[in-house]
Structure formats: C-alpha cells, structure tokens
Residue frames as a rotation matrix with the C-alpha (Angstrom) as fourth column:
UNK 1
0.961 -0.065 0.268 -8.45
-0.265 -0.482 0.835 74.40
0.075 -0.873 -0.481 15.22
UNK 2
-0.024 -0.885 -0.464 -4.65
-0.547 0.401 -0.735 74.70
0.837 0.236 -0.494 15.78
UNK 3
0.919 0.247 -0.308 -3.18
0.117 0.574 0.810 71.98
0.377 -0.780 0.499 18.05
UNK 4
0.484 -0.551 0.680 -0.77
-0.749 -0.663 -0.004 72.86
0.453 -0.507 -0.733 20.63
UNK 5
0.680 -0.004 -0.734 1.83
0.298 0.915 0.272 70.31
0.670 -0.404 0.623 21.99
UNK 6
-0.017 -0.887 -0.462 4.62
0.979 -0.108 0.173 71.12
-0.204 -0.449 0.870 24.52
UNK 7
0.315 0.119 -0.942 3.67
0.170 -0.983 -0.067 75.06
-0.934 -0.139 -0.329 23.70
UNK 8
-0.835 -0.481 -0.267 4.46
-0.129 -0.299 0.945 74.36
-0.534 0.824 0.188 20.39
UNK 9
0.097 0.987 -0.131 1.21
-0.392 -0.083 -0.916 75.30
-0.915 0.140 0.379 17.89
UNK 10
-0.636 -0.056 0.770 1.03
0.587 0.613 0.529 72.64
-0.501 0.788 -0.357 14.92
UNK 11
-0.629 0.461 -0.626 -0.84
-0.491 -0.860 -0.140 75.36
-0.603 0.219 0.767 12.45
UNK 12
-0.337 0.764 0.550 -4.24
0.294 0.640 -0.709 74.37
-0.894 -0.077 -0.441 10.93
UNK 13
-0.491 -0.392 -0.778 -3.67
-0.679 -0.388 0.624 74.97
-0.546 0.834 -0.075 7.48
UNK 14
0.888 0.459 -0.038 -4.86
-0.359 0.638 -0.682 73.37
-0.289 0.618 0.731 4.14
UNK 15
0.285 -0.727 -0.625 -1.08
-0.629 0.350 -0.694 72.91
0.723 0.591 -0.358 3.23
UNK 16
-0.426 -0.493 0.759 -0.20
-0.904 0.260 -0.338 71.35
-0.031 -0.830 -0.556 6.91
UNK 17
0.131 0.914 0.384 -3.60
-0.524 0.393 -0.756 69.04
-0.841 -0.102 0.531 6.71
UNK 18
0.853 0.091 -0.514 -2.49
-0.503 0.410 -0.761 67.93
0.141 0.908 0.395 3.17
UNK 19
-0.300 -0.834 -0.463 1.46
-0.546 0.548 -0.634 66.76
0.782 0.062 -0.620 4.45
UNK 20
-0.299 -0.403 0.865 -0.12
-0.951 0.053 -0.304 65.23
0.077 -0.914 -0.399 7.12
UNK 21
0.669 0.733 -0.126 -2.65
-0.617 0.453 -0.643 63.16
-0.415 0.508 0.755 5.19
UNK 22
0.631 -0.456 -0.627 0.23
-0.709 -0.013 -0.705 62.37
0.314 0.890 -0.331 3.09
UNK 23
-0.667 -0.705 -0.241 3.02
-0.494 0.661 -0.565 61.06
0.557 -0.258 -0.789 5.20
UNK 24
-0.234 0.432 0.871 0.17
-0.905 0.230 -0.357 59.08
-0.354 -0.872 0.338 7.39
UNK 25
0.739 0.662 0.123 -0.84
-0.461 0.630 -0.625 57.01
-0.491 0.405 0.771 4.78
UNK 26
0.405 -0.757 -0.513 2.46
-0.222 0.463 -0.858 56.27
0.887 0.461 0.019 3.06
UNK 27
-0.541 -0.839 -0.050 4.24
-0.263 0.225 -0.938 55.71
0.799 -0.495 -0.343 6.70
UNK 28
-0.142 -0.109 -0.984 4.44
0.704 0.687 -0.178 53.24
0.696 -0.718 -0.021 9.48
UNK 29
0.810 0.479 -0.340 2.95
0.450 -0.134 0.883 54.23
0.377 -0.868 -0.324 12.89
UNK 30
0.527 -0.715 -0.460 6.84
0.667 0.013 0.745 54.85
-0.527 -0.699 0.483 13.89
UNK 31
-0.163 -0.189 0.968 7.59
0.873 -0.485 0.052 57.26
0.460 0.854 0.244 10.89
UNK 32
0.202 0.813 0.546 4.76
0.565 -0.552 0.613 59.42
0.800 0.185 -0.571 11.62
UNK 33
0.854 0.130 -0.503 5.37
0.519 -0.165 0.839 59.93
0.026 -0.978 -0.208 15.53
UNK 34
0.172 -0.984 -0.033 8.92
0.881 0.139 0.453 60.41
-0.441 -0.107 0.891 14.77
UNK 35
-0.751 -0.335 0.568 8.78
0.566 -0.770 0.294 62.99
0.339 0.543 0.768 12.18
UNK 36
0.655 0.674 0.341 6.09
0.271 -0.631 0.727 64.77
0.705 -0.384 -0.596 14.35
UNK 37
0.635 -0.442 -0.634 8.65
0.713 0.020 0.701 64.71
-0.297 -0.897 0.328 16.89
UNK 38
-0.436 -0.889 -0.144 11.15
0.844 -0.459 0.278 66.21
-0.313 0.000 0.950 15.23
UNK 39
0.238 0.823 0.516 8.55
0.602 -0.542 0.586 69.22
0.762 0.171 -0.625 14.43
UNK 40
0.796 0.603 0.045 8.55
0.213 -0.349 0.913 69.67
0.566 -0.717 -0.406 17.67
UNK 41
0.360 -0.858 -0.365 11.60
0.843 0.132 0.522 69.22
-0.400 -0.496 0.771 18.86
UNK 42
-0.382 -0.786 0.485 12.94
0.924 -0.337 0.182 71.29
0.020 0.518 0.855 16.07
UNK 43
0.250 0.663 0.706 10.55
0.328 -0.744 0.583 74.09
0.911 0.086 -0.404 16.98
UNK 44
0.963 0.267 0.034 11.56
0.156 -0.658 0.736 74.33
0.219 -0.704 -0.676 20.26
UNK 45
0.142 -0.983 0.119 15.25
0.868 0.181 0.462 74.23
-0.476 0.038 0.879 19.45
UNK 46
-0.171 -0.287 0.943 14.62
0.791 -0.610 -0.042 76.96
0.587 0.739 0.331 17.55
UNK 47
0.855 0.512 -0.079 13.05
0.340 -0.438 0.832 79.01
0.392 -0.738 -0.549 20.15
UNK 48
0.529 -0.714 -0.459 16.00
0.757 0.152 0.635 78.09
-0.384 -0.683 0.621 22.48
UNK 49
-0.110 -0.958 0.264 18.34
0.955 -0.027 0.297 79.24
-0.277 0.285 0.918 19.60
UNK 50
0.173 0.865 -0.472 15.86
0.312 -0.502 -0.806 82.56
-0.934 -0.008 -0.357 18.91
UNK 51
-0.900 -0.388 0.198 15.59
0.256 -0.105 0.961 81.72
-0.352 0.916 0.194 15.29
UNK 52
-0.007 0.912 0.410 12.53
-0.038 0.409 -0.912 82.38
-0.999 -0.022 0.032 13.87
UNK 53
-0.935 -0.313 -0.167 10.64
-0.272 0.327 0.905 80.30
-0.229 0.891 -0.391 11.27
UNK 54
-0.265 0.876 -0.402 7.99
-0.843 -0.008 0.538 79.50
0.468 0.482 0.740 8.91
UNK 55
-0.232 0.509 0.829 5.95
-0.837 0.330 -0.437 77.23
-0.496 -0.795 0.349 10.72
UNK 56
0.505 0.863 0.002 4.73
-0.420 0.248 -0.873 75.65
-0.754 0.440 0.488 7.92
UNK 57
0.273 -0.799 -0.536 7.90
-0.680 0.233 -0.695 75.22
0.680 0.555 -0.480 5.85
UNK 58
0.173 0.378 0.909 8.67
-0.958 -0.151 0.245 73.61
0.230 -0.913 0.336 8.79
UNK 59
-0.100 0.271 0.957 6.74
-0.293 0.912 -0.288 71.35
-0.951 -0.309 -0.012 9.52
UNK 60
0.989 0.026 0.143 6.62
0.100 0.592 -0.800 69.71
-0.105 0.806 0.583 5.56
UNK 61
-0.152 -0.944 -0.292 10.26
-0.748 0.303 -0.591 69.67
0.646 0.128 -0.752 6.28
UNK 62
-0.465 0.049 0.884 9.88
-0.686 0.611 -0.395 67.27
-0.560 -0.790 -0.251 9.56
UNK 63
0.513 0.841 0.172 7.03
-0.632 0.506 -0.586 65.36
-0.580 0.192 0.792 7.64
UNK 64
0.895 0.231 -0.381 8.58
-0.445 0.431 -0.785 64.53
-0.018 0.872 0.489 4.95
UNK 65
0.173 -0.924 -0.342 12.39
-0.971 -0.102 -0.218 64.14
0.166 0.369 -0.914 5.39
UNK 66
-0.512 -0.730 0.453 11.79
-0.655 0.673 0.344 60.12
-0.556 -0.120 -0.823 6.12
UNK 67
0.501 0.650 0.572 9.36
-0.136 0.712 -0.689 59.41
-0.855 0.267 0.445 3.40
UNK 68
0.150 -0.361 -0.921 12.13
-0.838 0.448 -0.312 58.13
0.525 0.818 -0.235 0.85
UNK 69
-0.903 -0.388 0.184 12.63
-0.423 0.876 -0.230 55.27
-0.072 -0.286 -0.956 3.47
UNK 70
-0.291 0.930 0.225 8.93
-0.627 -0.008 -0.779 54.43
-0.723 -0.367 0.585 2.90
UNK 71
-0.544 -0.206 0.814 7.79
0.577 0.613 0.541 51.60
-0.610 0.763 -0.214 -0.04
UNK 72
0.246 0.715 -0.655 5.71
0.413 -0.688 -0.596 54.20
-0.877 -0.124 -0.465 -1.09
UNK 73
0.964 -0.256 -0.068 7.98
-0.252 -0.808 -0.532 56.67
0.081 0.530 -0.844 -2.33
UNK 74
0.447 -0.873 0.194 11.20
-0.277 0.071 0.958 55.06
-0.850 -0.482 -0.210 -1.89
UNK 75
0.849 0.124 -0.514 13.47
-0.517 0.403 -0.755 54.61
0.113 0.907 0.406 -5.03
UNK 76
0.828 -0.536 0.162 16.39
0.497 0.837 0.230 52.32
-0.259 -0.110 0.960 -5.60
UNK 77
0.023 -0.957 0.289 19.19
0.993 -0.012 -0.118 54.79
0.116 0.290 0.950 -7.11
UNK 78
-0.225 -0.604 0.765 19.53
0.086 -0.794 -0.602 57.59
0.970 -0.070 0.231 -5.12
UNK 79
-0.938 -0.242 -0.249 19.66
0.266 -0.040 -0.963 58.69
0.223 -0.970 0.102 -1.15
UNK 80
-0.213 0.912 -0.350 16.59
0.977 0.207 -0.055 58.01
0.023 -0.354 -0.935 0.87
UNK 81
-0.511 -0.240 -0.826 17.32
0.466 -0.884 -0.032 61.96
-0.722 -0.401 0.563 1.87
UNK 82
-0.873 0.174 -0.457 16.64
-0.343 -0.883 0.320 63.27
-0.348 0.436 0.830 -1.49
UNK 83
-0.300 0.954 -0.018 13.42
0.522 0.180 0.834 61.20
0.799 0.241 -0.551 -2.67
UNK 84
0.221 0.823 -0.524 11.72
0.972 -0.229 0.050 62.41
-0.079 -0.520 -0.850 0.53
UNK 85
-0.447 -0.676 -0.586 13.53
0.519 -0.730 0.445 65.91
-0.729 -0.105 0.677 -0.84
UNK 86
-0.886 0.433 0.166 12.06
0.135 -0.102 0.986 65.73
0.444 0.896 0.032 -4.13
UNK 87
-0.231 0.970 -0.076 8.67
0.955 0.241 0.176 64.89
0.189 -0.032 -0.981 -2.67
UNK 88
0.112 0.207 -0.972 8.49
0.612 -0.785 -0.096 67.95
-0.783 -0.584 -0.214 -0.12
UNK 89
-0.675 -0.219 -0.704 9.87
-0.015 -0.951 0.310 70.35
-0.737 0.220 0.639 -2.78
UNK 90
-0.962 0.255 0.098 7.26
-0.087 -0.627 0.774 69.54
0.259 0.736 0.626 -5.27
UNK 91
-0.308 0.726 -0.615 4.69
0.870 0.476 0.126 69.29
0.384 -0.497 -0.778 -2.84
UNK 92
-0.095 0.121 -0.988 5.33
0.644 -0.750 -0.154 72.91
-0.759 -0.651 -0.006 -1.75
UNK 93
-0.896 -0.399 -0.192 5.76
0.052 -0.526 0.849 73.97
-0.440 0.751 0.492 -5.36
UNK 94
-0.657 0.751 -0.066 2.09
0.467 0.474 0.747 72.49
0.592 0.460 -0.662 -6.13
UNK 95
0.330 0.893 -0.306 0.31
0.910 -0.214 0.356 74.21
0.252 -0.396 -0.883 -3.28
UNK 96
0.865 0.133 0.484 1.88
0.221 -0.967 -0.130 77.73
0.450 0.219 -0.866 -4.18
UNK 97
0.609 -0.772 -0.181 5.21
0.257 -0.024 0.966 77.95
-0.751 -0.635 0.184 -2.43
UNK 98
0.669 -0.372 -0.643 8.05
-0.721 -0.535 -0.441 79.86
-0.180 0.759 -0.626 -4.01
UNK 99
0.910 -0.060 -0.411 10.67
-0.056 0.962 -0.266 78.09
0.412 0.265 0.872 -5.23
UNK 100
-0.177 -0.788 0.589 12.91
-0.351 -0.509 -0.786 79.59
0.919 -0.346 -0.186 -2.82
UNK 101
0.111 0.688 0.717 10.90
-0.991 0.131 0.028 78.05
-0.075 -0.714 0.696 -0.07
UNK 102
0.924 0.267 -0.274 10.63
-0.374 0.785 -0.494 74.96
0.083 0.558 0.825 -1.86
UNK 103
0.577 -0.758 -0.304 14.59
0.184 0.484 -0.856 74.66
0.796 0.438 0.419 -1.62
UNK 104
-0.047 -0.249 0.967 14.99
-0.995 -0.077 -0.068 75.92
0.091 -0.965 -0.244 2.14
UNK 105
0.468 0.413 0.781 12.98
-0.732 0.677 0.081 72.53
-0.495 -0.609 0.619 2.66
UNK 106
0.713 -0.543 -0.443 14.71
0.369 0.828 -0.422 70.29
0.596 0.138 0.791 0.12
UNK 107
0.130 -0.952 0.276 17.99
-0.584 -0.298 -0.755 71.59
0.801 -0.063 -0.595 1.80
UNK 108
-0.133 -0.028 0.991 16.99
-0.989 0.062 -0.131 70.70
-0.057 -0.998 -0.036 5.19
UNK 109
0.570 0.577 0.585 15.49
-0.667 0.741 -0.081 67.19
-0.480 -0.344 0.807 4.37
UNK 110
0.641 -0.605 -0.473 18.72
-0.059 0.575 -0.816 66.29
0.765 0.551 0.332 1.77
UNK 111
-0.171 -0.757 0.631 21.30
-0.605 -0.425 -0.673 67.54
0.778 -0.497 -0.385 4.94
UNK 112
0.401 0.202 0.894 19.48
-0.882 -0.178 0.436 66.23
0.247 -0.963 0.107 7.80
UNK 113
0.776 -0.629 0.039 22.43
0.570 0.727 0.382 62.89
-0.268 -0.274 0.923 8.07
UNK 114
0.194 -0.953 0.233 24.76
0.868 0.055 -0.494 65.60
0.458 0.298 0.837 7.57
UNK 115
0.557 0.065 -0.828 25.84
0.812 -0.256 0.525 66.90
-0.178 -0.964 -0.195 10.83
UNK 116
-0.002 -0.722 -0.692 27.58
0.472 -0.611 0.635 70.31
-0.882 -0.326 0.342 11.44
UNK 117
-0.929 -0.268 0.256 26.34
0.359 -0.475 0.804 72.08
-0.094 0.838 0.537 7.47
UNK 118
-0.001 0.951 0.308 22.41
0.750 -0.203 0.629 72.87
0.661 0.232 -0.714 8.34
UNK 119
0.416 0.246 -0.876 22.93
0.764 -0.618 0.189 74.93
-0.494 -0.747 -0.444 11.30
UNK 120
-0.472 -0.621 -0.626 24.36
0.573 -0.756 0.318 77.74
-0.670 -0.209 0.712 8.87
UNK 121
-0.883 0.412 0.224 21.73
0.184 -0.137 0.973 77.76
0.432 0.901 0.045 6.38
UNK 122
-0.313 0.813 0.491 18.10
-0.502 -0.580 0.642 79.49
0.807 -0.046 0.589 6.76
UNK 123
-0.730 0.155 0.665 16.17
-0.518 0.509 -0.687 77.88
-0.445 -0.847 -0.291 9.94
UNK 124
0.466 0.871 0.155 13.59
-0.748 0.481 -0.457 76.38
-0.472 0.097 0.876 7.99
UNK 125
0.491 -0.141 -0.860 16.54
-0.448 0.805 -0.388 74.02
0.747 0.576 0.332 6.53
UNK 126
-0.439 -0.849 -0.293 18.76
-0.378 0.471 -0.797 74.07
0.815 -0.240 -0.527 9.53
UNK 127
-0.457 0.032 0.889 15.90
-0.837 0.324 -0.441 73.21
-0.302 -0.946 -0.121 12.65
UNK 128
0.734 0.616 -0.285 14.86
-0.632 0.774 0.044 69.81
0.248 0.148 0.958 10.53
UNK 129
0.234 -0.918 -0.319 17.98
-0.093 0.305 -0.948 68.84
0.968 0.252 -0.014 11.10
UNK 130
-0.675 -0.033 0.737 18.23
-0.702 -0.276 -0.656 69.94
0.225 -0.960 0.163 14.87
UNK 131
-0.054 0.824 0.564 15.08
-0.997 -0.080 0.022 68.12
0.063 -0.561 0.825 15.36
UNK 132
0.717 -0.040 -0.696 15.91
-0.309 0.876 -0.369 64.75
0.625 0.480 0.616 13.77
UNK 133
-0.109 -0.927 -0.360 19.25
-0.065 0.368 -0.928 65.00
0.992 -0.078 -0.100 15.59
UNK 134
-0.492 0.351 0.797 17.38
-0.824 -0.482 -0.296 65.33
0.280 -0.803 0.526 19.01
UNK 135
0.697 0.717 -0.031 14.80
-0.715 0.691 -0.108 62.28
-0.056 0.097 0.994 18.18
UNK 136
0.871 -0.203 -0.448 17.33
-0.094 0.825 -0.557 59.92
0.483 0.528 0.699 17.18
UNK 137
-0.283 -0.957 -0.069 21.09
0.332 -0.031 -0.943 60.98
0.900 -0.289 0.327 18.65
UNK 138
0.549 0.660 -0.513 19.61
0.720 -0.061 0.692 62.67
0.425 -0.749 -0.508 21.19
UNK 139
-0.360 -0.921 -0.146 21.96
0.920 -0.326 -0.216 65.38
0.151 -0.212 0.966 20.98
UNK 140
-0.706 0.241 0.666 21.29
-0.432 -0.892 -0.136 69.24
0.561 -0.383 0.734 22.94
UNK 141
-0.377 0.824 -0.422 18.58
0.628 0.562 0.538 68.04
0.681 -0.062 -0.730 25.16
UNK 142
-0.276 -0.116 -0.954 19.76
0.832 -0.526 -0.177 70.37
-0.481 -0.843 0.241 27.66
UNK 143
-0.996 0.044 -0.083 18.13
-0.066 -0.957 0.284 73.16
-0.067 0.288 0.955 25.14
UNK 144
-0.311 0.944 -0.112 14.96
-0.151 0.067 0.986 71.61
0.938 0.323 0.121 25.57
UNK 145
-0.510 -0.148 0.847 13.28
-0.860 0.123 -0.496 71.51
-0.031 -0.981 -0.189 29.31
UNK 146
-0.987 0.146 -0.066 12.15
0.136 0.980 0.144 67.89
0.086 0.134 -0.987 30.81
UNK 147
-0.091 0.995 -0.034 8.41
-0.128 -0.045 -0.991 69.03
-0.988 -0.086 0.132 30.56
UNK 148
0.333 0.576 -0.746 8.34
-0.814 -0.223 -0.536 69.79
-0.476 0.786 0.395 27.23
UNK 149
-0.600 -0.718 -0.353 10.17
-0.792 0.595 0.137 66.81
0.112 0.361 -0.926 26.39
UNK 150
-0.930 0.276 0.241 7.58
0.107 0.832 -0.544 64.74
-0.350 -0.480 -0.804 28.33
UNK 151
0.108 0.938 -0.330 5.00
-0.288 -0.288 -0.913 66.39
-0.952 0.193 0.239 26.92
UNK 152
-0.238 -0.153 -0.959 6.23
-0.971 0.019 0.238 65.61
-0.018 0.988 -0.153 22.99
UNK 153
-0.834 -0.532 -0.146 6.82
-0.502 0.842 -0.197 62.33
0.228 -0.092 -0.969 24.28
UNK 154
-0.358 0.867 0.347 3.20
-0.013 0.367 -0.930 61.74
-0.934 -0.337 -0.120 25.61
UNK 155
0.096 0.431 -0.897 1.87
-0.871 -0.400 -0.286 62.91
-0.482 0.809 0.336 22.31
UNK 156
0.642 -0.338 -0.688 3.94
-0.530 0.453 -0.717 61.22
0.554 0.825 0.112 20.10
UNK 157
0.650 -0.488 0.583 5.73
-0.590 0.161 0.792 57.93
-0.479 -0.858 -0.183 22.02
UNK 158
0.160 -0.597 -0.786 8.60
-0.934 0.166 -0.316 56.16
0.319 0.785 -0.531 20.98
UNK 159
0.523 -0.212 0.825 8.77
-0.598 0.598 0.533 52.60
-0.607 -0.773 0.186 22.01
UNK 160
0.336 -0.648 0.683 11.70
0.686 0.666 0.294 50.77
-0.645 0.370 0.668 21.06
UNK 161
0.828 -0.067 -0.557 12.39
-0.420 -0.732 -0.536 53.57
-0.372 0.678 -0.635 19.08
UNK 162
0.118 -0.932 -0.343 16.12
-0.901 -0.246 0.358 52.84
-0.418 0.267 -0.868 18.61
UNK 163
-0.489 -0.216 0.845 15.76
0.273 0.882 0.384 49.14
-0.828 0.419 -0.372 17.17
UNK 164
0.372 0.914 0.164 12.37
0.483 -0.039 -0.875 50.18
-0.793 0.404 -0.456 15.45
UNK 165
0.747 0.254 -0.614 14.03
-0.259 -0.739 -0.622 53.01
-0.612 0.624 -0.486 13.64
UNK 166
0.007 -0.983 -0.181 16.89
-0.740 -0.127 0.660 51.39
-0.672 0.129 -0.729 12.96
UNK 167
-0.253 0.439 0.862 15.07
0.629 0.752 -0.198 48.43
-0.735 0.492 -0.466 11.16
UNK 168
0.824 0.567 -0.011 13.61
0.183 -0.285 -0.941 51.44
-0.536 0.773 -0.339 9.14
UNK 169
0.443 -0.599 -0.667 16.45
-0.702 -0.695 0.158 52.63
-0.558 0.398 -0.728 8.47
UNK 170
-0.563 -0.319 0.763 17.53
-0.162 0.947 0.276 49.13
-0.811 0.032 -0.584 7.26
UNK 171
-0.187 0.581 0.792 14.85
0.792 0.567 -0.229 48.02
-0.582 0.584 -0.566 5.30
UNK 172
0.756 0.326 -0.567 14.56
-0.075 -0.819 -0.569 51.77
-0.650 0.473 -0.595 3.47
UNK 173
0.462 -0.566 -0.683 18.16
-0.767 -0.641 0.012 51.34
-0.444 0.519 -0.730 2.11
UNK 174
-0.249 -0.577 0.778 19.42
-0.004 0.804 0.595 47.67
-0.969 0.145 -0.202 1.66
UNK 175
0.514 0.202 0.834 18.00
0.659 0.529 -0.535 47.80
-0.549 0.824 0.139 -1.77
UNK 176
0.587 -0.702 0.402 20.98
0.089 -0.438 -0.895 50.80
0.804 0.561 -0.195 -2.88
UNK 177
0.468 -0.704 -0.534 23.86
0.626 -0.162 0.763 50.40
-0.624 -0.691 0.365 -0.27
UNK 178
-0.047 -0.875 0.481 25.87
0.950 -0.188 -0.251 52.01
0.310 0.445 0.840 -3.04
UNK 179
0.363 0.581 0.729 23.75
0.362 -0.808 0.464 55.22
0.858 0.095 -0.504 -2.14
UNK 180
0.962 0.217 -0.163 25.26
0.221 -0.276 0.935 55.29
0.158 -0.936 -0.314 1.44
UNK 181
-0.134 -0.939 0.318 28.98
0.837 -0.279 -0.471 56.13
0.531 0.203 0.823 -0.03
UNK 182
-0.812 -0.349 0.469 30.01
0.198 -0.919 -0.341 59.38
0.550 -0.184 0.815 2.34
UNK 183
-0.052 0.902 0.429 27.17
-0.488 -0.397 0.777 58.87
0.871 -0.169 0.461 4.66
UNK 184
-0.822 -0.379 0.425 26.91
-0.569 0.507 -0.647 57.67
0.030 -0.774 -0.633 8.04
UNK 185
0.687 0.677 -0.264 23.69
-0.685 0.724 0.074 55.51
0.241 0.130 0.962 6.34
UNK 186
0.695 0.158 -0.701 25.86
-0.349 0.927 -0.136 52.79
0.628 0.339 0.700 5.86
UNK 187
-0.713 -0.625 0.319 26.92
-0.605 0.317 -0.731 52.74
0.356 -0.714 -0.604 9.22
UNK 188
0.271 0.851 0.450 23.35
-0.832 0.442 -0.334 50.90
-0.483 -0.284 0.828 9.53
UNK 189
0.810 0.116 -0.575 23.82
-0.361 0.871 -0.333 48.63
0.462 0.478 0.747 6.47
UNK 190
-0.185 -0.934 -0.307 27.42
-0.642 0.351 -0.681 47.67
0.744 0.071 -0.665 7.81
UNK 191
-0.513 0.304 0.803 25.88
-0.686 0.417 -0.596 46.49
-0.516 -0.857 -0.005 11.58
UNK 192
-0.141 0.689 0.711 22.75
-0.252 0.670 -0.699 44.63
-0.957 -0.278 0.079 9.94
UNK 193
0.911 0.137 -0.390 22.78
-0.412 0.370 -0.833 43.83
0.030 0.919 0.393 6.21
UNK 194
0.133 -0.885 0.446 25.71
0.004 0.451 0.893 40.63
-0.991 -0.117 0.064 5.99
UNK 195
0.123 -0.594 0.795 28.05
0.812 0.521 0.264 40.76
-0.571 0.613 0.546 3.46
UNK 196
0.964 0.179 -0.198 28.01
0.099 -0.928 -0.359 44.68
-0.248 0.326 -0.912 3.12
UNK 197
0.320 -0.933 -0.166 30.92
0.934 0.282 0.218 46.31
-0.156 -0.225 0.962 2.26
UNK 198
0.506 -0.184 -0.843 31.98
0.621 -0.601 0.504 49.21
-0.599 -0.778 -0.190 2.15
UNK 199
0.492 -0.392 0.777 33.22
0.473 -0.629 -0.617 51.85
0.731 0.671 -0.124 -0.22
UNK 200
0.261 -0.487 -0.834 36.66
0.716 -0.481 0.505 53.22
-0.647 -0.729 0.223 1.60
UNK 201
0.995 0.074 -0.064 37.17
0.043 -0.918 -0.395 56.84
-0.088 0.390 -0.917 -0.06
UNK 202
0.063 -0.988 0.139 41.02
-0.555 0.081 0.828 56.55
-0.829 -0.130 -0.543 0.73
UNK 203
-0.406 -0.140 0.903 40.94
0.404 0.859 0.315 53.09
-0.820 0.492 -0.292 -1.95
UNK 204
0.706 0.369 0.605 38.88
0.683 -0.127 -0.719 55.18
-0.189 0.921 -0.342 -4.50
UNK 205
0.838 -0.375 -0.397 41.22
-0.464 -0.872 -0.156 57.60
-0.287 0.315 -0.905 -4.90
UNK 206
-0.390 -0.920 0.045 44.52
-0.561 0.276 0.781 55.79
-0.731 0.279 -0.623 -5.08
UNK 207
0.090 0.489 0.867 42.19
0.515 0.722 -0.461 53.08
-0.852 0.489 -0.187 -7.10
UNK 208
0.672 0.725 -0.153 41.31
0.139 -0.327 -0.935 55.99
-0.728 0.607 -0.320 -9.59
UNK 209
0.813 -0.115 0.571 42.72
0.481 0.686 -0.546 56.51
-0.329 0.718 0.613 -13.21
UNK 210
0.871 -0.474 0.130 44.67
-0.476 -0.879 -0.018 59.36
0.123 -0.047 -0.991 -12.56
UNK 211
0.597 -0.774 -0.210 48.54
0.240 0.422 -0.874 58.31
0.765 0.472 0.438 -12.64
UNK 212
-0.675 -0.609 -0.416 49.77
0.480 0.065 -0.875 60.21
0.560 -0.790 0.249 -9.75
C-alpha cells in the first residue's frame, strides 16, 4: 500500500522497498529521517515549481545521496557525494533502469553541495538538491506551506538536527579532507576537525608549475 505524507505519495514499489531496506540498514536513525525528508520536501518543491517527476528516480535520489557519509559505503579517496552517486546509479542500473535515468540520479546526488547548477538540469537531478537544501539550509520554505511542513516533520523528526548532522557530516569526511577542495564540505572540517587546513585555490595556482 502506497504511503502518503504531507500529500506527498511515497510509491510502493519493489525498486522503492529495496532503497529503503538499503539505506535503513547502512544508516543512522538521523540519515534515514533526513533523506526521507528531503523526498518530501523535494517533492513538494517540485509541485510548487510545476515540474514533474519520476517518483521513483526520485526518491533513490533522496535515499541515497548521504550514504557515502555512512561506514558502510563510505570510501576514503573521493567525495562522500559521489560514493553515495555510484551506489544509486548502479542500484538503478541492476533493477532495470536506463542508463539515462541512472545518471539524472547520479547528477542530482554528486551536485546536491553544489548550489545554483541542479536547478537547470532534469527534475529528477535538480529537486534532490532542492530538497536537501530545504532540510539542512532551510532555504525557500515559503514554497512549502506550514502544514505540510509540520506534517513531514511529524513523520520524520529532526532533533538536534543541526549538531547531529553536522557530526555526520564530520565523522563521514575527516578521513579525506583533501576531498573537500572546492566544496563548502570543508567548511565543516575547518569548524570541527583541529589542525585542518585548507587548500586556498588562489595559492594553487600561483603555486603551480606554469612560469607565468
């Protein structure tokens, strides 16, 4: 039976039922809620924005786009973004999905810490983004109304969210800061991992072997 939150219908699928299995077991209580959230959210952003989209592409974007911060599936030498990228695209590629499909959703789940380049690309890459940026930044809210907001929120609740997620975000990457070069990741590691430092783009270039 589908389930319906905030007028939004989670679809009752074998492929929906398999990412949910998936990211439940590999992720923390605060993952799980979260990246349901952004589902939702990002469904009804889309509404707002009348985009329409594969439900299902979707939602194994949302699911998946923070299991590279997971010990699971997290690796050590590349962005949390694309392991939980990889995962989703051959996760959709295994249960019949074109590979055009397959690369809406890596798009959306490599992009979704890079503001202001998903909203021009398909809606199944640009409302994981939208949704993530809703859950966390809390940015557009005013495109969502304060029922349905309260209703996501009953569902799926966030306490402490903002330390909580920020610890994930913490403990997903300190083992490759280098990975957060050109990302606003390693505005996390700078705050809470001592003795970070920074890569300053300005210093690699003049740094680089090029003469002038």
């Amino acid at each position: 039976m589908n389930e319906t939150i905030a007028d939004v219908t989670i679809p009752d699928t074998a492929l929906v039922r398999a990412a949910t299995d998936m990211v439940r077991e590999a992720s923390s209580a605060l993952l799980f809620d979260h990246s349901r959230r952004v589902y939702l959210f990002g469904s009804l952003k889309g509404r707002h924005r009348k985009l329409e989209v594969d439900p299902e592409l979707l939602y194994v974007g949302a699911m998946f786009h923070d299991l590279g911060l997971t010990e699971r599936y997290r690796s050590t030498d590349q962005r949390f973004e694309v392991d939980g990228a990889d995962l989703a695209r051959d996760f959709l590629l295994d249960h019949g999905h074109s590979p055009a499909d397959a690369r809406a959703v890596w798009l959306g789940i490599a992009l979704h810490t890079t503001p202001g380049v998903p909203n021009h690309l398909e809606p199944e890459t640009s409302l994981v983004s939208a949704g993530v940026e809703t859950d966390v930044l809390g940015w557009d809210l005013d495109e969502i109304s304060p029922e349905n907001i309260a209703e996501v929120v009953k569902a799926h609740p966030r306490p402490n969210f903002k330390r909580e997620i920020l610890r994930a975000f913490t403990d997903g990457m300190k083992d490759r800061p280098a990975s957060t070069f050109g990302t606003m990741n390693d505005d996390v590691l700078a705050h809470f991992v001592p003795g970070f430092v920074r890569e300053d783009f300005v210093d690699i270039i003049m740094g680089s072997d090029w003469p002038e």
